[in-house]
N, C-alpha and C positions, 0 to 999 in steps of 0.2 A: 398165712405165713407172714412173719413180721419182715420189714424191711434190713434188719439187722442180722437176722437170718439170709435173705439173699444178701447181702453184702459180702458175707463170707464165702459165698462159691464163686469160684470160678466163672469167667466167662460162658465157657463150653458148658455148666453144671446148668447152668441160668435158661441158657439159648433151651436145652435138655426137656428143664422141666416147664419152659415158655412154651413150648411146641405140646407135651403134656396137659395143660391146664388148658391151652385154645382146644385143643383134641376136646376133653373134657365138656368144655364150655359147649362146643356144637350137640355134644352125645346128650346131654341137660338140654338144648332145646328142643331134640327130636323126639327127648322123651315127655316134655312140656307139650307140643302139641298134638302127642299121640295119647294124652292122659294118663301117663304112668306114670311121673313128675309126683310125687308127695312129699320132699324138702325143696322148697323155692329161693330156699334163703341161700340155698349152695350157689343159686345165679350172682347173688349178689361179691360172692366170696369170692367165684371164680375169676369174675369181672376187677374185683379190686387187687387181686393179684397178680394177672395178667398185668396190668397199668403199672403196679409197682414195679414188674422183672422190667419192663419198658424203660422207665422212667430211669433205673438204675442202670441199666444197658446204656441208656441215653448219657448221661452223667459222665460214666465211663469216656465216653468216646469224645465229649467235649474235655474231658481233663485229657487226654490224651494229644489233641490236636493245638491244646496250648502249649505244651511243651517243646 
């Protein structure tokens, strides 16, 4: 997911699909250690995505307490 893409949702849409992707992100490592895991590369996605909704969450709430 690009970052210009979450810019466009919503707080709530964000927080939504942040809970989502960490949800995601644990089910990917359960299936990593249980050996069912055959795309690895999805850790890497899910991981950079998570950081992004974070960082733009984060953004948010500093422009916000400037004003």
């Amino acid at each position: 997911m690009k970052a210009s893409e979450i810019r466009a949702m919503s707080n709530e849409q964000i927080e939504k699909r942040l809970n989502d992707t960490q949800q995601e992100l644990m089910n990917l490592r359960f299936q990593y250690v249980m050996g069912q895991l055959t795309d690895t590369s999805r850790f890497k996605a899910a991981r950079r995505d998570v950081a992004r909704m974070l960082t733009i969450l984060a953004e948010r709430e500093h422009a916000k307490e400037g004003e």
